[in-house]
Steps between C-alpha positions, in 0.01 A plus 500: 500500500242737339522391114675241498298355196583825278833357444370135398488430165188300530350798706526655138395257282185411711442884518559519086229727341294574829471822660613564806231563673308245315733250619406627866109396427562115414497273779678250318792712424498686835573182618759371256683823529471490837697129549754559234783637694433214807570234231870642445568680872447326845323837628340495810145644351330582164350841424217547318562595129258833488561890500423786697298644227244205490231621774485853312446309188262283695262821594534619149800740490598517140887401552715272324814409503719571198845337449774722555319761689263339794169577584272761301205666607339666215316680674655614825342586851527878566177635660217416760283356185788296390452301842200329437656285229703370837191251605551228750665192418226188532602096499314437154789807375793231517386181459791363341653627805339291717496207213899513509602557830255175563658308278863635612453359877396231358810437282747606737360258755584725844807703295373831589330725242580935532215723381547842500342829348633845398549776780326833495715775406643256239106444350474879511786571325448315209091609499588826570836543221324299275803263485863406681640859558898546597377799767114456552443877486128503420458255791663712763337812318189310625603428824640826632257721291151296580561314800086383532513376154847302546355324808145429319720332251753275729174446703393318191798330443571410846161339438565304183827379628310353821262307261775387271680353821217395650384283147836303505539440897125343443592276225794362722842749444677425822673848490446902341757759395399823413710652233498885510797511313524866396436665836863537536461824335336688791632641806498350822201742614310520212516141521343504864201748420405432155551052443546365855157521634428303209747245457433476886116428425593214238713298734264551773282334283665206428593405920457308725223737646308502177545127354571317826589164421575578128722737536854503352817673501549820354782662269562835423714608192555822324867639262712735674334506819802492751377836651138352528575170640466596890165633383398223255553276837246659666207511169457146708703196310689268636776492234658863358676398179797662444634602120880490442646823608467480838704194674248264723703632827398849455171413395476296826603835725164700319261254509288437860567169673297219429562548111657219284680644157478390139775560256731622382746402220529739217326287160813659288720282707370212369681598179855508619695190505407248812740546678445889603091353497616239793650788705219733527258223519681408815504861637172517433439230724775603750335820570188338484558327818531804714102547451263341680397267177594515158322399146789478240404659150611761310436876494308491220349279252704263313637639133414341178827451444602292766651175473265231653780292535666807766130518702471112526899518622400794723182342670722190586784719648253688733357191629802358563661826675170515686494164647867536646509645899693853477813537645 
């Protein structure tokens, strides 16, 4: 379950007085971060504690993240000059990437370890806006009004995101997931001409074709996608993650065969009393089933506010829902 540790209060202490994306540079506390939430929930896999944001901070985007808000770019991408600060992402970039998820295989000893990286339009968004935006006008002014310069910069991304993935699968991640969380705010066309040729082009990067032996399975994500999902199938992973508003049976009927689905319980729920969590865990799972595999998680990432008490409950009522044969 995507941040888990944000509701630990030892993810805060240890994160006391340390930056955000600070905290993403120290190998020692990637790591630490990263194995919090597996010492209080049997989950079937750690993900690495990182953001989306760190690459472009890597290549020497000026963006930080501010509490409250999300990632800043002071100085946002806008023009064909404004591209060259968009260099490519090299090893010696991250190496307390490479120091951490190291360390992490080595910890979990054959747990698996997720990597992941930030998807295009969702990059381009927050270069382009300058920061989180409710209806990412100046990004879609971009991409309907200067189509060459919109695909110059995904190109870029697409590219960044490949190296990012690449980096951790290296080091020993035994899966990727590919966040582009805010690409639910584009139409189902726009999204085929102007982001799928490059999602496409990042998880064509990371197959079988391209790492042979060291390749691993791919997960797609994005918010508020349930229009884009058939097409999010076919960018090329081999799990379509699925947020909460569209139940795991429908999302079965719009995604291509040979898909598995990840999701989808709303985080609010985990607020209401345990009972009422206990019966949409279990329809989760129910309607789960019908597709052709299923990674239980939620829709979203895990509130601050959550009781880690409910998500170590949850994660044993999933396995043990999971393990019995369906009537």
């Amino acid at each position: 379950m995507r941040q888990a540790g944000r509701s630990l209060p030892e993810y805060r202490k240890v994160r006391e007085g340390i930056p955000m994306l600070e905290s993403c540079t120290r190998p020692e506390l990637i790591t630490e971060i990263t194995l919090q939430p597996l010492r209080r929930f049997d989950v079937d896999a750690a993900i690495l504690f990182s953001d989306i944001v760190v690459p472009l901070r890597a290549v020497g985007i000026d963006v930080d993240i501010k509490a409250g808000i999300g990632p800043v770019i002071e100085t946002p991408v806008r023009s064909a000059r404004d591209l060259e600060r968009l260099r490519p992402l090299e090893p010696d970039d991250v190496p307390y990437v490479t120091e951490a998820v190291g360390a992490l295989v080595t910890e979990l000893g054959g747990r698996p370890l997720i990597g992941f990286a930030g998807g295009p339009f969702t990059l381009a968004s927050y270069l382009v806006e300058g920061g989180p935006s409710k209806n990412h006008d100046k990004t879609k002014a971009l991409m309907y009004g200067h189509p060459e310069l919109w695909h110059a910069l995904l190109g870029r991304l697409a590219g960044i995101a490949i190296s990012f993935l690449r980096i951790q699968v290296s080091a020993g991640a035994a899966a990727i997931q590919l966040f582009d969380s805010w690409v639910g705010a584009v139409s189902p066309d726009d999204y085929r001409h102007a982001i799928l040729p490059h999602t496409k082009r990042i998880f064509a990067a990371l197959g079988s074709h391209a790492l042979g032996d060291d390749s691993v399975p791919r997960i797609h994500f994005g918010v508020g996608t349930g229009e884009l999902l058939g097409l999010m199938g076919e960018a090329g992973a081999d799990v379509v993650g699925v947020d909460w508003r569209i139940p795991l049976d429908e999302a079965v009927r719009r995604v291509e065969p040979g898909k598995a689905l990840q999701g989808n319980l709303d985080p609010s729920i985990l607020l209401a009393p345990w009972e009422v969590i206990e019966e949409r865990a279990k329809d989760v799972i129910a309607r789960g089933r019908t597709a052709e595999g299923h990674v239980f998680n939620l829709g979203h990432g895990v509130l601050p506010e959550t009781d880690p008490g409910v998500l170590a409950r949850l994660t044993d009522l999933v396995h043990a829902e999971s393990a019995r044969t369906p009537a």
